[in-house]
VEXDREN-712701 format. One line per field, with one value per residue: x, y, z of N, C-alpha, C, O in turn. Coordinates in nm, 3 decimals. Each point is the difference from the previous one (the first is absolute). Layout:
REM residues N
n.px <- [X/...] .
n.py <- [Y/...] .
n.pz <- [Z/...] .
ca.px <- [X/...] .
ca.py <- [Y/...] .
ca.pz <- [Z/...] .
c.px <- [X/...] .
c.py <- [Y/...] .
c.pz <- [Z/...] .
o.px <- [X/...] .
o.py <- [Y/...] .
o.pz <- [Z/...] .
//
This chain:
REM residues 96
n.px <- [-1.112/0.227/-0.023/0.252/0.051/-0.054/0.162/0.197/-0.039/-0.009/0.190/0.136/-0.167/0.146/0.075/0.163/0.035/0.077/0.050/0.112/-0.053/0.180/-0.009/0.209/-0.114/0.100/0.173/-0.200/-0.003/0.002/-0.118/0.072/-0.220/-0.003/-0.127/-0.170/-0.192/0.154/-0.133/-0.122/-0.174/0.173/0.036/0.125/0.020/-0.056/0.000/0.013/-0.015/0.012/-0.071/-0.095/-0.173/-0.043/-0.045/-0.144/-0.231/-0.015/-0.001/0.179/0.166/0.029/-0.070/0.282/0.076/-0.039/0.163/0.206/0.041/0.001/0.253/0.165/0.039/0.146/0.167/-0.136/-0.228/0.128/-0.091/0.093/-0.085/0.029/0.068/-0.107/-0.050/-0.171/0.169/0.148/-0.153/-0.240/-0.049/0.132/-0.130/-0.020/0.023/-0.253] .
n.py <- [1.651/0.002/0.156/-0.004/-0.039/0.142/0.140/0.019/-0.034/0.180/0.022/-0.145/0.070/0.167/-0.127/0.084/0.206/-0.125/0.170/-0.182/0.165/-0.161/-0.038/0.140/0.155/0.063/0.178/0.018/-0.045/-0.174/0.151/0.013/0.107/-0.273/0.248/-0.065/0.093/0.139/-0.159/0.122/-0.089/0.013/-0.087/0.147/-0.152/0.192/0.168/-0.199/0.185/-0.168/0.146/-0.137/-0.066/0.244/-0.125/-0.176/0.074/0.071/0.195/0.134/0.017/0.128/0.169/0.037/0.079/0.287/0.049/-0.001/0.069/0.209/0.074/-0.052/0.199/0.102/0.063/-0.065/0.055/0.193/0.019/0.142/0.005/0.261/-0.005/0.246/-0.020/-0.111/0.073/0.128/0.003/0.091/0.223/0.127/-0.006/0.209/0.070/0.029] .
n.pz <- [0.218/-0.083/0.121/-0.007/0.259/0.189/0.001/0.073/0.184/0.125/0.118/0.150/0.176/0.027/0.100/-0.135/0.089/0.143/0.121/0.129/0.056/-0.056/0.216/-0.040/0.068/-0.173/-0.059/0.138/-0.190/-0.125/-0.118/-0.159/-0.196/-0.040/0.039/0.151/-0.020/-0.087/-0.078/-0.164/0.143/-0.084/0.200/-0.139/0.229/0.111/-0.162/0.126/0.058/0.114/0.209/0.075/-0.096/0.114/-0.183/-0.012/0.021/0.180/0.005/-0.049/0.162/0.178/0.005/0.046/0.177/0.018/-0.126/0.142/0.183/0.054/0.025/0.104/0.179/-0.162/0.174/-0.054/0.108/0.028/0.204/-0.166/0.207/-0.094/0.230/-0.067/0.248/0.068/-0.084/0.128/0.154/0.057/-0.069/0.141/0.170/-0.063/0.159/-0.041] .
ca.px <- [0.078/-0.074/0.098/0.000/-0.056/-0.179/-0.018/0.047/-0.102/-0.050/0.105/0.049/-0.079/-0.034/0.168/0.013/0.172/0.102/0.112/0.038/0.184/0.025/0.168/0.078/-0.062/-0.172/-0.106/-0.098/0.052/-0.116/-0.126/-0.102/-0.036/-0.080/-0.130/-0.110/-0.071/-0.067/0.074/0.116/0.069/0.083/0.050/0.113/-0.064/0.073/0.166/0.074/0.206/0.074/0.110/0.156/-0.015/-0.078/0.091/0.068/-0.032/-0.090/-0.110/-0.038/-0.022/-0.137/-0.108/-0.012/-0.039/-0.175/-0.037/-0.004/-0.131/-0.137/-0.003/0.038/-0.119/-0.101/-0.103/-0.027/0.010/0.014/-0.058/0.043/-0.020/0.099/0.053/0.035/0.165/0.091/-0.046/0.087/0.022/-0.059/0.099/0.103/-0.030/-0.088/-0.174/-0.001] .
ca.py <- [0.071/0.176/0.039/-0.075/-0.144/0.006/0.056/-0.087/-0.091/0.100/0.087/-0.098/-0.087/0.005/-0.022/-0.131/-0.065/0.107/0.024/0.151/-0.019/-0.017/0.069/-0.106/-0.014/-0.072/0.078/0.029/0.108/0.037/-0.083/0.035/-0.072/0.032/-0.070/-0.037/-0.091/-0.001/-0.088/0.054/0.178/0.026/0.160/0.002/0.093/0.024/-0.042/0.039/-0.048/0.076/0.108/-0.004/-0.062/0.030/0.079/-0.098/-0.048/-0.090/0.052/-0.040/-0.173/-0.068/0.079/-0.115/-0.174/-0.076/0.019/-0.153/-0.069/0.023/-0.067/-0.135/-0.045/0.023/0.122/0.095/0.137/0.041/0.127/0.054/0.077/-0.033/0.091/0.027/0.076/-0.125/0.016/-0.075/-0.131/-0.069/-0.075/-0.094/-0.125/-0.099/0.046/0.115] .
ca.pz <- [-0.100/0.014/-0.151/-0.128/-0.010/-0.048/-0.180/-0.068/-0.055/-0.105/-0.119/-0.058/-0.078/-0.096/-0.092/-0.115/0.048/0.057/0.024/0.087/0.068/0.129/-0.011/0.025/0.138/-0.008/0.054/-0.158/-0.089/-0.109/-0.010/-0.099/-0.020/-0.099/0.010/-0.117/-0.044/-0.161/-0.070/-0.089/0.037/0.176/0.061/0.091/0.065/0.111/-0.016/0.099/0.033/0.112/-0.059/-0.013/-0.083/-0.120/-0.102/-0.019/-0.139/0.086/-0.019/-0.151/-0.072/0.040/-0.075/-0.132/0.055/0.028/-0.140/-0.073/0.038/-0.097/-0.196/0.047/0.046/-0.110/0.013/-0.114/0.102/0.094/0.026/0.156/0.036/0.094/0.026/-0.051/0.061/-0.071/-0.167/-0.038/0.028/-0.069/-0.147/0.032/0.031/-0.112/-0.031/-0.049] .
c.px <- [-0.024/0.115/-0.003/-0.039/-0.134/-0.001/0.047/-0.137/-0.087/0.017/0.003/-0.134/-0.070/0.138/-0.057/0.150/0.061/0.166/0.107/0.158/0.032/0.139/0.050/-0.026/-0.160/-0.142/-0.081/0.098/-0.126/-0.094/-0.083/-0.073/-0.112/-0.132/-0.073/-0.069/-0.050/0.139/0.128/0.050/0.024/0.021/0.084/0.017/0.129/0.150/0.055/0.196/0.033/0.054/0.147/0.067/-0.025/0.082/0.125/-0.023/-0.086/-0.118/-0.027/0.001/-0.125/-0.069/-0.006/-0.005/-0.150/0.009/0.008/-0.077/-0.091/-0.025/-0.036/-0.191/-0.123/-0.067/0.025/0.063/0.064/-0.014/0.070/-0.012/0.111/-0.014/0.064/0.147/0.072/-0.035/0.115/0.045/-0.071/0.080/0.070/-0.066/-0.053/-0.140/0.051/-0.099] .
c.py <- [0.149/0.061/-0.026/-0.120/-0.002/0.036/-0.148/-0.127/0.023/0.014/-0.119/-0.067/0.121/0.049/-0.061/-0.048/0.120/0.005/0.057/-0.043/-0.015/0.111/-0.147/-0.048/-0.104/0.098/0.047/0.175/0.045/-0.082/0.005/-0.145/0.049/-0.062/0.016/-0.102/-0.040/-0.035/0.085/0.152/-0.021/0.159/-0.030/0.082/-0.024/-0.054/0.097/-0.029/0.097/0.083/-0.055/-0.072/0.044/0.091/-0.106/-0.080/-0.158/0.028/-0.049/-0.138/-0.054/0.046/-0.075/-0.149/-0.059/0.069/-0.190/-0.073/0.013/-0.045/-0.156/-0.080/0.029/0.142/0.116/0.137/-0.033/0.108/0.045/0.156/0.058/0.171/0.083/-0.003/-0.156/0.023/-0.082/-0.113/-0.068/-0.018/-0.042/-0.113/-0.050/0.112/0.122/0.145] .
c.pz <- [0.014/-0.136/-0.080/-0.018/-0.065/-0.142/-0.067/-0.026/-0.119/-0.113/-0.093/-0.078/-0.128/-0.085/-0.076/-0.001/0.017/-0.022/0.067/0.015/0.129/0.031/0.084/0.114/-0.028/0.037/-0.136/-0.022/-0.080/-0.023/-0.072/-0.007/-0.129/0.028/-0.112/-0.007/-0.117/-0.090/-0.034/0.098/0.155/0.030/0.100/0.079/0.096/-0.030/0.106/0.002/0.127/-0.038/0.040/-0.087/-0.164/-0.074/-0.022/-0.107/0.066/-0.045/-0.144/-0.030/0.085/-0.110/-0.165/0.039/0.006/-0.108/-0.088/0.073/-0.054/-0.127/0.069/-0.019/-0.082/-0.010/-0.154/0.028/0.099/0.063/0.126/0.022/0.077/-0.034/-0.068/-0.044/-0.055/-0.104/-0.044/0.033/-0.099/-0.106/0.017/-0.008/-0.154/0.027/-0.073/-0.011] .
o.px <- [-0.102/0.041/-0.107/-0.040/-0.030/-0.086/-0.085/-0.020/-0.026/-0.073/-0.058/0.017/-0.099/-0.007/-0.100/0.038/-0.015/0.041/0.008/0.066/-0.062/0.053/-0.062/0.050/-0.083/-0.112/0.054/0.027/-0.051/0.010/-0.100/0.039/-0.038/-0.015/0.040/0.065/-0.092/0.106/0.106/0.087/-0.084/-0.009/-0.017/0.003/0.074/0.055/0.016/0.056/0.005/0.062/0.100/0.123/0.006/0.055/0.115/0.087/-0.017/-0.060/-0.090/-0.070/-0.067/0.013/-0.095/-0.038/-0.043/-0.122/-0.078/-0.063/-0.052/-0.098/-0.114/-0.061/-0.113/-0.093/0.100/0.114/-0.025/0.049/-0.012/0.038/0.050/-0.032/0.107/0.067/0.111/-0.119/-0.017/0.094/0.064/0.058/-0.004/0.037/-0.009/-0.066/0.117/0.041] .
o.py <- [0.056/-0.065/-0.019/-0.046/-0.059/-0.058/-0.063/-0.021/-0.072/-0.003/0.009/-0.058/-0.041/0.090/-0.068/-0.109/0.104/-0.090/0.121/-0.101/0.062/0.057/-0.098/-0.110/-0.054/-0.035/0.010/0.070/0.107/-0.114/-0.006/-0.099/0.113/-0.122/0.035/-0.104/-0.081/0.061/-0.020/0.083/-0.013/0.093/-0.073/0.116/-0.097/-0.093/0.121/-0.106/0.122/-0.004/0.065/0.002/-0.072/0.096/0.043/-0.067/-0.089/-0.105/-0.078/-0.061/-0.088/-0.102/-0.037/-0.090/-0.115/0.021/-0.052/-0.079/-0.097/-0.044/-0.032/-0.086/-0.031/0.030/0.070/0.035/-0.113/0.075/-0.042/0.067/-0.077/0.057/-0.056/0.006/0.003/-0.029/-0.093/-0.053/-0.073/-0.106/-0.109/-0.061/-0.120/-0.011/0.037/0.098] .
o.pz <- [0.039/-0.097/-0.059/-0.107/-0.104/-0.065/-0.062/-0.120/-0.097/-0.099/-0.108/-0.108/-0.060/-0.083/0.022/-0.040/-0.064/-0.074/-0.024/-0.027/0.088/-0.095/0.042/0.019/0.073/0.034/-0.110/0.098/0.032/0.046/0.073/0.061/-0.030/-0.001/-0.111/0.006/-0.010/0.007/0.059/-0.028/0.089/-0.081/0.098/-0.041/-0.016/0.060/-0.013/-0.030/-0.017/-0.106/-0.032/0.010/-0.100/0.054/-0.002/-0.057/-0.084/-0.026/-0.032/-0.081/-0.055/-0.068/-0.070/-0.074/-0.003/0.004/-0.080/-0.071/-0.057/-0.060/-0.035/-0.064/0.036/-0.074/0.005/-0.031/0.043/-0.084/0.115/-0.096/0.082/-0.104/-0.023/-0.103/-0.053/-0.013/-0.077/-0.059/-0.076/-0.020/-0.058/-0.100/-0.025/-0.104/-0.014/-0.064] .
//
């Protein structure tokens, strides 16, 4: 494995569940996911969407899709860290 192959093992065993988009081609577009090891608090980390892809509103529904997972799966907190310059995405999506 080398690349993304080698991260992905990784990645997936400390998910608590993930989410992404395909395009009509079946190709990955976006990706996000919710980790953590402690009952009520997850962190939502690496919401990724292709730039060609971005300013479509892909982005926000991954972000409220692992916001209802989390309600789903019992998490209380959710915690995301992001970049000044997305200020507006975050609220768009639901954070604040």
């Amino acid at each position: 494995m080398d690349g993304e192959d080698a991260i992905a093992p990784a990645l997936f065993e400390r998910c608590n569940f993930w989410a992404g988009a395909r395009n009509e081609n079946n190709k990955p577009i976006s990706f996000g996911y919710v980790a953590g090891r402690g009952l009520e608090h997850g962190y939502m980390e690496d919401i990724i969407v292709h730039p060609d892809y971005q300013k479509m509103g892909i982005g926000v529904e991954l972000v409220r899709e692992l916001l209802r997972e989390s309600e789903r799966y019992g998490l209380e907190i959710v915690s995301l860290k992001y970049d000044p310059k997305h200020k507006n995405f975050n609220l768009c999506s639901g954070g604040v």
